[in-house]
C-alpha positions, 0 to 999 in steps of 0.5 A: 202366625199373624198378628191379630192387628195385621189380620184385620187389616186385610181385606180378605180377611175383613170380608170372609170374617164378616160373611163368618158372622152373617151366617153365624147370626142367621144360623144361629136364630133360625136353628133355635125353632129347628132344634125345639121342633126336633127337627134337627136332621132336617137341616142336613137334609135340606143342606144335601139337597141344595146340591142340585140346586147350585148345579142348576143355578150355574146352568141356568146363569152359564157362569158362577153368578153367586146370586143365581146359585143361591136362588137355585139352592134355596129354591131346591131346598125348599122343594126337598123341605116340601118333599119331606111334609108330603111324604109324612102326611101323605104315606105311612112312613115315619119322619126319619124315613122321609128325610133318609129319602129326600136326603139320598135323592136329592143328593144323589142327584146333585152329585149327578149333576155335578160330575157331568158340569165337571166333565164339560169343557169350560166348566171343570175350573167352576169351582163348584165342588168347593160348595161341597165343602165350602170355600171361604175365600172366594167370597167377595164384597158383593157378596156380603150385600147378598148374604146381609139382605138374605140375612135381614129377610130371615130376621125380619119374619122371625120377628113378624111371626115371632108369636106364632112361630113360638107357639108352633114350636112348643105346643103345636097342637094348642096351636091348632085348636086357637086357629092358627095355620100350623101347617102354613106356619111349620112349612115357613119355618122350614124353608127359612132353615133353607135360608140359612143353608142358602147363607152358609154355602159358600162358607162352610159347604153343604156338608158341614152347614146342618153343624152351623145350624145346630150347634149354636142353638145347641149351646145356647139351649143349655144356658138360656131360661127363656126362647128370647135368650136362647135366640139371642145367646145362639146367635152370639155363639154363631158369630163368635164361632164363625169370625173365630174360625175365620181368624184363626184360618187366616193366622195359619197355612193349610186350615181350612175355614169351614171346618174350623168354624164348625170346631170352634162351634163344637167345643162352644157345645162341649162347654156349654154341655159341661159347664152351663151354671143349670143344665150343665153335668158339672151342676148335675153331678155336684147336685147329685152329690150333694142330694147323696149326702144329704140323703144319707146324713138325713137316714142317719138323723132319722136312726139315732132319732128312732133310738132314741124314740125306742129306748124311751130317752131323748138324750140316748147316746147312739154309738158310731159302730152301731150306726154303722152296722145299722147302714151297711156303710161308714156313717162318718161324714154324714155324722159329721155333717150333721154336727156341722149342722148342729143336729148331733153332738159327738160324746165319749164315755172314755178314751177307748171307747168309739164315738157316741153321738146324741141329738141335740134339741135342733136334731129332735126338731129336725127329725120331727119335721120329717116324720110330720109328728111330735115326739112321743116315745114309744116309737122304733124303726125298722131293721135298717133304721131308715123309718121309724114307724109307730107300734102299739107298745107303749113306754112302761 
């Protein structure tokens, strides 16, 4: 393993971290308004179909000029993203069967080209399969310059359009009816997630780029309160997952950096899945929990209340056994959370006696928020004691 300062010093590996972060921030951003269209499958359809757009690049360039590959694939997968709004609102198919289509194509037709550019003499050390599934270390400096102002484009219409595009992705149809293009706008918002797989080609392939585009808005979906932050945190996780997965490529022999970026990407999903402080299942679960006790101490405030409206006493004694009989289930813990609350005190007539338990005044209070009533005897409850309802006795 290599040091951290050591890596750093490299300029290979200065180079590949830094294309790392551009496509992570551009991934990042431009996936938030993919994943909140529900469009999230169309990035991997856009990503197969840059295929024959890398192929075409190279022939029409009659060498690996990055500049003309990246102009092809964008070009195609913008086509394919065209391809895919036409079939929808022009045929009677649903929008998974139109990306399913474009996708086995398109891609069928990369695959195509590629093997007849591999069989051809002078072609076949291209290097073009490794866009299949990325290549990280043949990016160059020159090649940065054409990332970061690809990059810079994407962000910059982002922000020109930031009202619209917002108003596009949650709520279309008002959209429509205050007069903006929608269709104009979605069809925009659809070839920039084509920018963005032109961005991550090189880096992480045409395979695993619709796992860089989703991933990062992915997790920041599960933090962010608001489509700024989301923007902002999902293009944090990018770059995070992409210089991350560059590092540790670098440190270690045999580990390739698309795959690692994309790992690195997915754990970053995982934790934000389990641990995010609102929708996290960690939180849900706990506040679950916690809704199941207090639900259960409140049934159990509402019985030994009910008893006490049926015996004509305010002071009844209600004891552990009956309670529990009353709920099928021990009443323990919600009869000792409620004496933490201060609602119920535990009182024994004797040793060998179990538990009574009697509500104290801040209990009739509680209870009596509850029902929504003052206190008045002559009430009972039902058979399993969970609500007390009114009956026409009245106290002898």
């Amino acid at each position: 393993m290599t040091s951290l300062v050591d890596l750093l010093q490299s300029s290979i590996v200065q180079t590949v971290a830094l294309g790392a972060a551009i496509l992570g921030l551009v991934s990042g951003v431009l996936g938030c308004f993919a994943v909140l269209r529900r469009q999230s499958l169309m990035g991997d359809t856009l990503s197969h179909a840059a295929l024959p757009g890398v192929c075409l690049g190279f022939i029409i360039a009659g060498t690996r000029d990055l500049g003309a590959i990246l102009a092809g694939a964008f070009i195609v997968g913008a086509l394919a993203a065209l391809t895919v709004m036409l079939i929808i609102r022009r045929t009677r198919l649903k929008t998974d069967a139109a990306l399913g289509v474009v996708l086995s194509v398109y891609f069928a037709v990369g695959i195509m080209l590629l093997t007849w550019l591999q069989g051809r003499p002078g072609t076949g050390q291209a290097g073009l399969s490794s866009f299949l599934f990325g290549q990280a270390a043949a990016i160059l400096r020159e090649d940065l310059w054409l990332m970061g102002g690809i990059t810079l484009v994407a962000l910059a219409l982002v922000m020109a359009l930031w009202k619209e595009f917002k108003l596009v992705s949650f709520d279309p149809d008002y959209a429509r009816a205050q007069g903006f293009p929608v269709v104009a706008l979605e069809a925009a918002l659809t070839v920039m997630v084509a920018i963005a797989i032109v961005v991550g080609l090189q880096l992480v392939g045409v395979i695993l780029m619709v796992a860089m585009l989703i991933a990062p808005a992915a997790a920041a979906r599960q933090w962010a309160r608001s489509l700024g932050g989301m923007v902002v945190l999902a293009a944090v996780f990018g770059m995070i997952s992409g210089v991350s997965g560059a590092l540790i490529s670098a440190s270690a022999r045999g580990l390739a950096t698309g795959p690692l970026v994309v790992l690195i990407a997915s754990v970053i999903v995982l934790i934000s899945i389990l641990l995010a402080p609102r929708r996290g299942l960690v939180r849900r679960w706990r506040d679950a929990r916690r809704q199941r006790r207090e639900l259960a101490a409140r049934r159990v405030l509402m019985s030994v209340h009910g008893l006490a409206q049926a015996h004509g006493n305010r002071d009844y004694k209600a004891e552990a056994g009956m309670l529990d009989t009353l709920h099928g289930a021990s009443t323990r813990h919600a009869l000792d959370e409620l004496a933490r609350e201060g609602l119920l005190r535990e009182v024994t007539h004797a040793p060998e006696t179990s538990p009574h338990w009697q509500l104290t005044e801040a209990g009739h209070a509680r209870a009596q928020g509850n029902l929504g009533m003052p206190y008045e005897a002559g009430q009972t409850i039902n058979a399993d004691a969970r609500t007390p309802q009114e009956t026409a006795e009245t106290k002898p």
